[in-house]
C-alpha positions in Angstrom: 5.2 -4.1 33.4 4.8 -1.1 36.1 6.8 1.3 33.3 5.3 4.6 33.0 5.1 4.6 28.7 5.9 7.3 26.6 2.8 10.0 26.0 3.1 9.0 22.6 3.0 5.6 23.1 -0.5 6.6 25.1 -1.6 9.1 22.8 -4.3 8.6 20.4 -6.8 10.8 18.2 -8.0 8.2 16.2 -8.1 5.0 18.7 -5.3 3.7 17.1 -1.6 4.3 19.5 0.2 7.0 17.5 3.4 4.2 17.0 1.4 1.6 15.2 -0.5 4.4 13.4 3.1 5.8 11.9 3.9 2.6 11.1 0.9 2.0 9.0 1.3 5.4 7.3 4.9 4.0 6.7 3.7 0.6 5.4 1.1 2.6 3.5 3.7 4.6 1.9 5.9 1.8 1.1 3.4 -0.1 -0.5 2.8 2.9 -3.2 6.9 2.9 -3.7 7.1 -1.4 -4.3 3.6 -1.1 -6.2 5.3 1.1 -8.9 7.9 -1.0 -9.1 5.9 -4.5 -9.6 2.8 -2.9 -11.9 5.8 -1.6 -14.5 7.5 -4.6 -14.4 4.3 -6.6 -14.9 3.1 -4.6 -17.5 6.6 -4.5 -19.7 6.8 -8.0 -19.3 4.1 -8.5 -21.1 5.5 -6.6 -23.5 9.1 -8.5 -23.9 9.1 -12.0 -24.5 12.5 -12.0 -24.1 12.5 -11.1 -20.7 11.4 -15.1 -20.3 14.9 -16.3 -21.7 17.0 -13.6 -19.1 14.6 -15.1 -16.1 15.7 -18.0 -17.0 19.2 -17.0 -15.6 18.3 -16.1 -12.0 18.7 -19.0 -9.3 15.3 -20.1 -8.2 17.1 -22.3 -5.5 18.9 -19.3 -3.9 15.6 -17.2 -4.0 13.6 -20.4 -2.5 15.9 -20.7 0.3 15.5 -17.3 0.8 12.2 -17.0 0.6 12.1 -20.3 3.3 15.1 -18.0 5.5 12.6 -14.7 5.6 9.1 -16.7 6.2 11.2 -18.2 9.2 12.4 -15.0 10.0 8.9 -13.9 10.4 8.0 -16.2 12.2 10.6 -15.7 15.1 9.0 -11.9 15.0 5.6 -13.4 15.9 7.2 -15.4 18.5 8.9 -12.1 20.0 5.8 -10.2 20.1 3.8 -13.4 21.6 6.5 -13.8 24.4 6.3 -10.1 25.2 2.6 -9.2 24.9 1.5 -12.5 26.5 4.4 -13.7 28.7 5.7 -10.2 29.7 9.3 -12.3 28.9 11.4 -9.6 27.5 14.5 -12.0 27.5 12.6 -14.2 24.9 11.2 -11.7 23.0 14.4 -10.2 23.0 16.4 -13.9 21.6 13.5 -14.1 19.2 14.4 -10.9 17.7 17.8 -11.6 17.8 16.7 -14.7 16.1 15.1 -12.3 13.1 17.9 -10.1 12.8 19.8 -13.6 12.2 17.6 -14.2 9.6 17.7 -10.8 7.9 21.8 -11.2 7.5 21.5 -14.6 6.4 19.4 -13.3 3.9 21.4 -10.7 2.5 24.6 -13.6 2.5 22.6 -15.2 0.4 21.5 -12.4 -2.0 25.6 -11.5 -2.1 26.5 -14.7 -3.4 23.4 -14.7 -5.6 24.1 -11.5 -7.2 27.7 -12.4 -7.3 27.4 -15.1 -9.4 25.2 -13.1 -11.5 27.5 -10.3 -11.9 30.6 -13.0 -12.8 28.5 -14.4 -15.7 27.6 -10.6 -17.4 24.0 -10.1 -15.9 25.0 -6.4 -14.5 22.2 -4.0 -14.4 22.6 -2.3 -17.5 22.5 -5.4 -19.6 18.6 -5.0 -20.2 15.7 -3.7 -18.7 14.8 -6.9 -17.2 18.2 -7.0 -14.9 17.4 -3.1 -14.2 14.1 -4.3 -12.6 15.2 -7.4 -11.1 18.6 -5.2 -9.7 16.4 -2.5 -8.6 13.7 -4.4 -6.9 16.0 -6.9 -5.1 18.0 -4.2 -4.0 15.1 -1.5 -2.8 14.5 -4.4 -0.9 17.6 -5.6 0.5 17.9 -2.1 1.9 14.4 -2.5 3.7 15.9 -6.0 5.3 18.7 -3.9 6.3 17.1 -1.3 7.7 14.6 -3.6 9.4 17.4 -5.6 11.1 19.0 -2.4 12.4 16.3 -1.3 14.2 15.2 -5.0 15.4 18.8 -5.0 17.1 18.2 -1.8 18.6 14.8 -2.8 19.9 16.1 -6.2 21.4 18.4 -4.1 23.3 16.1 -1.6 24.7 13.4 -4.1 25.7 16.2 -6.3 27.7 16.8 -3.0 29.5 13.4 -3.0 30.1 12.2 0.1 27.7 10.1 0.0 24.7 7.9 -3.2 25.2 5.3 -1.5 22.7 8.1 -1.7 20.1 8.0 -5.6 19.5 4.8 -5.3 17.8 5.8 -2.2 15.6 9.0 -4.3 14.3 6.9 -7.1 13.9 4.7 -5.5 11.6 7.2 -3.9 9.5 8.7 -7.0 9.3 5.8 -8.9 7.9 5.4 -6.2 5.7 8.8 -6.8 3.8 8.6 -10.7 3.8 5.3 -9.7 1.9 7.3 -7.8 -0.4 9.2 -10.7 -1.2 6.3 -13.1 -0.9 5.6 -10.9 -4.8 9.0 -10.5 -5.7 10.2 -13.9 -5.5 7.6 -15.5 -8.2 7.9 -12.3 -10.4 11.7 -12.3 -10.5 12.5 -15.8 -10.4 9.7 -18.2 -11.4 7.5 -17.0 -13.9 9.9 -17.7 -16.5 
């Protein structure tokens, strides 16, 4: 690449490069916030049968296609950090992220009309504790898409200006980390029923 990198992109005290470290600690962190969330959901399900009936209202269709939309997604992440770790192409990895961040907003269109419809037919958050956890889950991580898309835009941008190569992989694996997050929300929320 003939760039002269960042010292902390260099740095390293524990063998691991200070970015992808951070983002583990990140990931880490995150995964002790959605882990609160799922274990009390799981355990007062158990406790409300009801909750089986109000599952029954969300659209497993919508949360299927986004579940397909975010594994694709994903997979265009990969294909960003292949082209610029393997091919040194930063105009492919750069489209493939582009490609992500397509994902990501398609995602979010289709959580909009999702909760839309929702709303329209009286399942607001405060109609029982199930739509608090669904509302709060979905949307805790709809703001982690969002946040994820932002900074894969930003990224594409700097590694077509030819900065920040070592940032593909550090999106990447954030990005896996929140399809994973959905990976457990989506059966939780909309199919055990």
């Amino acid at each position: 690449m003939g760039l002269v990198q960042p010292i902390a992109t260099r740095r390293s005290a524990t063998g691991i490069p200070t970015g992808k470290l951070a983002v583990w600690w990140l990931i880490g962190s995150e995964i002790v916030i959605f882990g609160g969330v799922l274990v009390s959901y799981i355990i007062l399900r158990h406790y409300h049968a009801d909750w089986t009936e109000e599952a029954a209202a969300t659209n497993v269709w919508l949360g299927g296609l986004n579940t397909f939309v975010l594994l694709t997604s994903s997979l265009f992440a990969v294909l960003a950090h292949y082209y610029m770790e393997k091919r040194n192409d930063a105009k492919k990895a750069s489209m493939y992220l582009w490609l992500t961040v397509v994902g990501a907003l398609t995602f979010l269109v289709v959580k909009s009309f999702e909760w839309t419809h929702e709303i329209q037919h009286g399942y607001v958050m405060t109609k029982s504790l199930f739509w608090g956890f669904y509302y709060t889950a979905a949307g805790i991580h709809g703001l982690h898409v969002i946040a994820g898309a932002v900074i894969m835009g930003i990224i594409a941008i700097q590694i077509r200006q030819g900065k920040h190569y070592n940032r593909v992989e550090l999106i990447g694996l954030y990005w896996h980390f929140v399809d994973i997050v959905w990976i457990f929300l989506f059966p939780l929320l909309y199919i055990a029923k």
